[in-house]
C-alpha positions, -999 to +999 in steps of 0.1 A: -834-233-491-835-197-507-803-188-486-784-220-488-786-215-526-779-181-523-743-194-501-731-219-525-735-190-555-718-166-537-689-192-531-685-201-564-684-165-579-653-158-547-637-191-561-638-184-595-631-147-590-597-157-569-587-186-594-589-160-626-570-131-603-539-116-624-513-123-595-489-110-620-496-076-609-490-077-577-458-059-558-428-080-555-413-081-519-388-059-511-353-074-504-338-068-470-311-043-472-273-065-461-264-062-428-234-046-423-207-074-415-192-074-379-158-089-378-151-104-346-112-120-345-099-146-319-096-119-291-130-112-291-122-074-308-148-067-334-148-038-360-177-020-363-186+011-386-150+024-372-146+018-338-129-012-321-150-031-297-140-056-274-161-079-248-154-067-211-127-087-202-108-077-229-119-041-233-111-037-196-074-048-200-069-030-228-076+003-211-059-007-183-027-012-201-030+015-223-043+036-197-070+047-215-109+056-204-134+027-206-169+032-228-192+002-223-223+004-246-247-015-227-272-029-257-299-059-268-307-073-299-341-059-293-336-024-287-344+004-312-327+032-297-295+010-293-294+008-330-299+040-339-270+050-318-247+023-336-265+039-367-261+077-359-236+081-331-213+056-331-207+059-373-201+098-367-163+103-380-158+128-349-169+104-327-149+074-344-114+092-346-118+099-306-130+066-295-105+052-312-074+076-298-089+081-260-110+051-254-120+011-255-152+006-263-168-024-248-198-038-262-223-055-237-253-076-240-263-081-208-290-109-219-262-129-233-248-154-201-214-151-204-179-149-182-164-117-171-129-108-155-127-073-136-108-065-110-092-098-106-129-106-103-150-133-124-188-119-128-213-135-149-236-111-172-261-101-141-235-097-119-213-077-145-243-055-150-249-047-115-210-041-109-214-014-137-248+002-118-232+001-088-255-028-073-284-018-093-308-030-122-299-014-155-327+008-163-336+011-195-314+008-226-292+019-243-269+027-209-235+038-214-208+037-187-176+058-191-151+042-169-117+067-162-106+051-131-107+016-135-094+005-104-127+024-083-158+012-101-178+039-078-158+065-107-185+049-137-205+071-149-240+061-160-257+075-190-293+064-200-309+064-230-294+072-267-269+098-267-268+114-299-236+125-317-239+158-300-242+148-264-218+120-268-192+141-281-196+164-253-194+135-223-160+124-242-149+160-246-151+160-204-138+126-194-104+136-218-101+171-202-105+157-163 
């Protein structure tokens, strides 16, 4: 009987204790920073921190008419690394000015089911993915492919993992001068 008395006082002091608690002091939560805006128009090119990405259909014949080298940055919504290298790389004003003058960028989600012309070939988003690793799984992400000869997709390079503005600046420094 002792204990059971003991309980209920104890239960009354947390009640009251909680019910007279200043909640006034307590930290407000922080607001979310805005996301940057993406601005995608009707031909599926979207501007982002500087560079002018297309989906792979268009991307491809882009390059292919202007005769310019293919970048495909393979991403998810759920990958760190892929972030930071939207973040660190891809916002880098070297790295911008020569996308921009020597490349199309392609962005590619390969967890998004979607519709793909290459080649005079449609490819859903496994089968695009496998196409760009040469029959293989992608493994690991972020993977970038640089493209030069788009009419032999055994001439893709595969890069794994982030690249930062260093390294990347490098791999486009060698496609231009091949």
């Amino acid at each position: 009987m002792a204990r059971k008395i003991l309980f209920i006082s104890l239960a009354l002091l947390l009640v009251i204790g909680i019910s007279s608690a200043d909640f006034s002091q307590q930290p407000k939560p922080k607001k979310k920073a805005a996301k940057k805006t993406v601005a995608k128009t009707e031909t599926g090119e979207t501007a982002h921190n500087g560079i002018k990405w297309y989906n792979m259909t268009e991307g491809y014949l882009k390059a292919k008419k202007e005769k310019k080298i293919l970048v495909v940055d393979v991403y998810t919504d759920w990958c760190g690394w892929c972030k930071v290298m939207d973040k660190q790389t891809y916002e880098n004003p070297n790295v911008v000015k020569k996308m921009n003058k020597y490349f199309v960028g392609v962005k590619f989600n390969p967890e998004i089911n979607a519709s793909y012309t290459i080649n005079e070939q449609t490819l859903n988003s496994d089968q695009l993915a496998k196409y760009l690793n040469k029959g293989g799984r992608i493994p690991g992400y972020p993977m970038t492919y640089v493209w030069k000869t788009l009419a032999d997709n055994t001439k893709i390079e595969p890069y794994s993992g982030y690249l930062d503005t260093t390294v990347f600046n490098s791999i486009m420094n060698k496609v231009i001068q091949q």
